[in-house]
C-alpha positions in Angstrom: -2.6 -15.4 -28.7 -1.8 -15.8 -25.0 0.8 -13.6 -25.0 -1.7 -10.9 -26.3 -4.4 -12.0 -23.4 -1.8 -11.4 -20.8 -1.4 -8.0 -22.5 -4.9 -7.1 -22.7 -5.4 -7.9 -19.2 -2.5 -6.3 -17.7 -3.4 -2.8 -19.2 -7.0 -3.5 -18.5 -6.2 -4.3 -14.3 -4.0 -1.6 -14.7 -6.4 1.1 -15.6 -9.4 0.2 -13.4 -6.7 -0.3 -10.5 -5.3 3.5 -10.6 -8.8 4.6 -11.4 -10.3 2.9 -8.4 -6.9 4.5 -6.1 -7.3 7.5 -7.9 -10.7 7.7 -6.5 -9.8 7.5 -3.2 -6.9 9.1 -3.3 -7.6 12.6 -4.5 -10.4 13.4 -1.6 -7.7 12.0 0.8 -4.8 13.9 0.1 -7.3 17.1 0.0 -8.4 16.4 3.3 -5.0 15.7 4.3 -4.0 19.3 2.8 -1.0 17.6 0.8 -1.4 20.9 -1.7 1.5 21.9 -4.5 3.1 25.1 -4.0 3.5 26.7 -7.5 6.4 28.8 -8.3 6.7 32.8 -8.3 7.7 32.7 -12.0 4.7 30.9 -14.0 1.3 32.8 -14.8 -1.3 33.1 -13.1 -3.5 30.4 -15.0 -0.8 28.3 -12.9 -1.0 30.2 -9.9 -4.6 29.6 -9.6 -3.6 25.2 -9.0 -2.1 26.7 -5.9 -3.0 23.9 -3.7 -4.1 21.2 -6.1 -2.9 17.6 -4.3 0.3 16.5 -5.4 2.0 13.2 -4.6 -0.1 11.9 -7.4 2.0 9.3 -8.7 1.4 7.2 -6.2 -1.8 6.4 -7.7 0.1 4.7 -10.9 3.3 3.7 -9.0 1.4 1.6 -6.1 -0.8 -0.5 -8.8 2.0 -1.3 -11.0 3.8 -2.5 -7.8 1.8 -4.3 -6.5 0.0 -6.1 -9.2 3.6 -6.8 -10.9 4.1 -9.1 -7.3 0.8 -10.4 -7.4 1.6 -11.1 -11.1 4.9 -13.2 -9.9 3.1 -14.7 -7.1 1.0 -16.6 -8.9 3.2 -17.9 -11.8 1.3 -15.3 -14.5 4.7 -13.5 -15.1 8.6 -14.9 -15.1 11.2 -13.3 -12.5 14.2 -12.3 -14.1 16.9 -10.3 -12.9 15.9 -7.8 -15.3 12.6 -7.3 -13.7 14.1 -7.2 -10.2 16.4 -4.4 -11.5 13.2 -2.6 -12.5 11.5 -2.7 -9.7 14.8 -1.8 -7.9 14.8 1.6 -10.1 11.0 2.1 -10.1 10.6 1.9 -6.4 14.0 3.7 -5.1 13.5 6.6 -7.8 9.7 6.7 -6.2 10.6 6.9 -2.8 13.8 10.1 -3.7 10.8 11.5 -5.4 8.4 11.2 -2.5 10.9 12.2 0.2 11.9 15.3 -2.2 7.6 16.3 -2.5 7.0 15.6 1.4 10.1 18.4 2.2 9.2 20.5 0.0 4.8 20.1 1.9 6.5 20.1 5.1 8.2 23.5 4.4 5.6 25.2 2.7 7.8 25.9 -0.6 9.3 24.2 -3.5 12.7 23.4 -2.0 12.2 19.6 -1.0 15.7 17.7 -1.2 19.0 19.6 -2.5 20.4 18.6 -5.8 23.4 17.2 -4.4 21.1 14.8 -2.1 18.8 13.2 -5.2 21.9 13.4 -6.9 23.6 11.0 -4.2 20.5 8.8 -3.7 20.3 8.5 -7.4 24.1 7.3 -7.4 23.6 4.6 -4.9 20.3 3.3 -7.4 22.6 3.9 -10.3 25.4 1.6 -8.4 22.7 -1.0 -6.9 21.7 -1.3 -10.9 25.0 -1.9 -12.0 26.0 -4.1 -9.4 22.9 -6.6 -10.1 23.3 -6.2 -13.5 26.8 -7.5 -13.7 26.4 -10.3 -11.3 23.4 -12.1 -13.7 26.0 -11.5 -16.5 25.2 -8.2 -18.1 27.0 -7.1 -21.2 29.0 -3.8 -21.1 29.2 -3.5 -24.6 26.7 -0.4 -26.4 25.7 -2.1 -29.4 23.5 -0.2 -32.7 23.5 -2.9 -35.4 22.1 -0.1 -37.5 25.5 2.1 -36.9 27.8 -0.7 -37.0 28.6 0.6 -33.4 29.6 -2.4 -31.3 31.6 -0.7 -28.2 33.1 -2.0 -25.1 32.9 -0.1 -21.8 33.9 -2.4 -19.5 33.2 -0.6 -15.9 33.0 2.7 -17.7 28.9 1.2 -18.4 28.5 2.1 -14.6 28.9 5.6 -15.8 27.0 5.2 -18.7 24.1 3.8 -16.8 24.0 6.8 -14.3 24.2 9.2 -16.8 21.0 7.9 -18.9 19.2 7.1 -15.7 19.6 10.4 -14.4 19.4 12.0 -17.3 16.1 10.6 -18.1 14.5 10.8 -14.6 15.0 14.9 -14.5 14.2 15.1 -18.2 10.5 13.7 -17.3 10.7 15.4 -14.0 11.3 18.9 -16.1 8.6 18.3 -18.5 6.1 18.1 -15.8 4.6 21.4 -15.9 1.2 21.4 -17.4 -1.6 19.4 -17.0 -1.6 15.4 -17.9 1.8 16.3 -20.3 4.4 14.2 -18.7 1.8 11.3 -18.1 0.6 11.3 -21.3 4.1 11.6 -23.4 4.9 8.9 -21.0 1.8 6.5 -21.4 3.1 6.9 -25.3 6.6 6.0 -24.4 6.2 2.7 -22.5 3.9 1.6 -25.1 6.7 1.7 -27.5 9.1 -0.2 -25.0 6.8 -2.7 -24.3 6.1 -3.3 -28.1 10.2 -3.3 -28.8 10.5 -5.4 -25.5 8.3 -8.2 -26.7 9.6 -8.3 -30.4 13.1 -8.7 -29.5 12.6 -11.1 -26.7 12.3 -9.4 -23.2 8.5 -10.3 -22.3 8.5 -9.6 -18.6 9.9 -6.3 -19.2 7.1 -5.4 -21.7 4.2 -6.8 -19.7 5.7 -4.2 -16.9 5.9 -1.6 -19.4 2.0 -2.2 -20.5 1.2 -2.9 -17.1 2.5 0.7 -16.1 0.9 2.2 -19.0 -2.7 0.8 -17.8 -1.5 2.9 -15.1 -0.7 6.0 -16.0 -3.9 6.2 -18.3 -5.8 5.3 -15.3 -3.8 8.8 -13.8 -4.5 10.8 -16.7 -8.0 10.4 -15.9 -7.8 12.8 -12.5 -4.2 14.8 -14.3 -5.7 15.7 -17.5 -6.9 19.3 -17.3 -8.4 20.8 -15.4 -6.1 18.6 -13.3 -7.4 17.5 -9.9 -3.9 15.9 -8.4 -0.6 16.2 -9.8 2.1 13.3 -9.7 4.8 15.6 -8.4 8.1 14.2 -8.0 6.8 11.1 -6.3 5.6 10.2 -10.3 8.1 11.8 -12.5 11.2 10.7 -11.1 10.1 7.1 -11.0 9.2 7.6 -15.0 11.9 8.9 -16.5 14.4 6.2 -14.5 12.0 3.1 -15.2 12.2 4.2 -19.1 15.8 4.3 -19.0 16.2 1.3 -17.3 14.0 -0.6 -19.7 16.2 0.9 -22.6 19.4 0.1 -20.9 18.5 -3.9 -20.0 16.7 -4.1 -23.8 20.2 -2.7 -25.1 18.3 0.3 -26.7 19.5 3.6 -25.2 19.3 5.2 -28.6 16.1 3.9 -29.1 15.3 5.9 -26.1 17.0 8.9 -27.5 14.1 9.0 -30.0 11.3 7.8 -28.2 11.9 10.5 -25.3 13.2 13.3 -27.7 10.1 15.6 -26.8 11.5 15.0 -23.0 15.5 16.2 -24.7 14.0 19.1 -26.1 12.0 20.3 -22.7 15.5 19.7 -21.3 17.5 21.0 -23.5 15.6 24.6 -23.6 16.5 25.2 -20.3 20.2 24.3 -20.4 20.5 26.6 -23.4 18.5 29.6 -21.7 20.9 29.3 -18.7 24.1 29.0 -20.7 23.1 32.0 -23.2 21.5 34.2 -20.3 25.3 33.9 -18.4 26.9 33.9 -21.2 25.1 36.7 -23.8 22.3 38.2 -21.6 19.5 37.3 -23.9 17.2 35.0 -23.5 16.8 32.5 -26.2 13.0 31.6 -25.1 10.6 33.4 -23.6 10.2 31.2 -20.7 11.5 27.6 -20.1 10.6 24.7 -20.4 9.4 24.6 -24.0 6.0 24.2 -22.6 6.0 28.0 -20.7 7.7 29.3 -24.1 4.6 28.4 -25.9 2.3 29.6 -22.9 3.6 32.8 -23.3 3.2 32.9 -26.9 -0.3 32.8 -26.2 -1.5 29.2 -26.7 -3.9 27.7 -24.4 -2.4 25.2 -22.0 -4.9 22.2 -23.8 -3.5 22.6 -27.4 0.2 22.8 -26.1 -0.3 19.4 -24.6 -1.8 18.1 -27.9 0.6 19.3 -29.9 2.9 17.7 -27.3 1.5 14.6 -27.3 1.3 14.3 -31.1 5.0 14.7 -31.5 5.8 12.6 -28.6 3.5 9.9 -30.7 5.0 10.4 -33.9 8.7 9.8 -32.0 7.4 7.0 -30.5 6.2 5.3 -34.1 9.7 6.1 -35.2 11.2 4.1 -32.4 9.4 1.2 -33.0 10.6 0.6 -36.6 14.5 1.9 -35.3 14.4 0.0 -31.8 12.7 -3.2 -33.6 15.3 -3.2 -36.6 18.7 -2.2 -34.2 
């Protein structure tokens, strides 16, 4: 019963916290002229947000933050070195994120940070992770009881652990192309975590995850659409890296696999249409990512996120029962 108080509140603070930033955030980034440039390739339904403030994930990422150490301070939530790596991955994926969205203002374009820069910042976060991880006695060993797959990687998890981290982190980042779509397949996702993270035993990690999700429901308030601030990379970056890290310390990357498949997919269409435009000189989709496909089909950008969001809750159902019963 206490544990579902603490849950209860958490989400609740977390809601009225990013609604409360979000309304003073919005009007000061506008002032401030903080605008997203919007590429040359969409439609012009999208050209039209030209403009629109970006750097909205700060108004989910701050909360989270700070209520988490306000949370610690006062006894309401146990440290672990779990949590610490969390916050490690939130915060340093945040801050590539905002560097990458304040370039990209400051030059009036799209082109924040190169690849190979995120990529390197990413590494060191990846490293950090690994390093922390091993010191409070992490296993190495990628374990599905369901599979009978019980696999030791030894340093080779480093690897592993930088692959799913970045991996996830663009895969969000990618999917973040319409209005409220990555914050609301998101808000889905870390409900699922935090449900598989208190069955199985990691607490702290799913008060964070429903403590984030308070959040990013809070967000979806101004993102939903029309959208009146989007997170840019300052959001999505932090997302997809905090999931996988909460999938990685629960020992449920494949639990992830499922939860986050709608994020695959998005993915996944644009490595395909860049492999069979070089290779065959066709197009496989109209326009990627998936989303675009479907805008130029014809479907309005509301029902795609719908029909987005449904799936992504449907996946996330389907986690729970695999990621509760690995």
């Amino acid at each position: 019963m206490l544990l579902l108080t603490k849950a209860i509140v958490v989400m609740m603070v977390g809601f009225l916290s990013s609604c409360i930033l979000g309304l003073i955030a919005v009007p000061l980034l506008k002032k401030m002229r903080v605008g997203q440039k919007i590429s040359v390739f969409v439609g012009e339904s999208h050209r039209k947000k030209e403009g629109t403030p970006t750097m909205g994930g700060l108004i989910f990422i701050l909360p989270t933050i700070f209520i988490t150490l306000g949370l610690l301070l006062v006894g309401k939530l146990d440290y672990s070195s779990n949590l610490g790596i969390v916050l490690l991955v939130f915060i340093g994926y945040a801050l590539i994120g905002f560097l990458d969205d304040f370039l990209s203002i400051r030059k009036g374009n799209n082109e924040g940070l190169t690849t190979y820069q995120k990529l390197f910042m990413q590494v060191l976060i990846a490293v950090a992770f690994f390093y922390i991880y091993m010191r409070a006695g992490g296993e190495t060993s990628w374990v599905v009881g369901t599979l009978h797959i019980d696999m030791e990687m030894g340093w080779l998890y480093g690897l592993f652990i930088l692959f799913v981290l970045v991996g996830a982190s663009n895969a969000v980042n990618i999917t973040d192309g319409l209005d409220g779509l990555a914050g609301g397949l998101s808000a889905i996702a870390f409900v699922a975590f935090a449900l598989i993270s208190l069955v199985v035993g990691f607490e702290e990690l799913g008060l964070f995850s429903l403590l984030l999700t308070g959040c990013l429901v809070g967000f979806l308030v101004f993102n939903t659409h029309p959208a009146k601030i989007f997170m840019g990379d300052t959001g999505s970056l932090a997302l997809g890296a905090v999931m996988a890290a909460i999938a990685i310390l629960t020992h449920r990357e494949l639990t992830l696999l499922i939860v986050a498949f709608v994020f695959v997919i998005e993915t996944l269409s644009v490595i395909i249409q860049s492999i069979w435009v070089q290779v065959f000189h066709k197009k496989v989709f109209l326009m990627t990512p998936l989303h675009h496909h479907f805008e130029k089909l014809g479907w309005k950008e509301n029902d795609i996120v719908k029909l987005f969001w449904i799936a992504g809750l449907i996946l996330a159902m389907s986690g729970i029962i695999f990621g509760v019963w690995l």
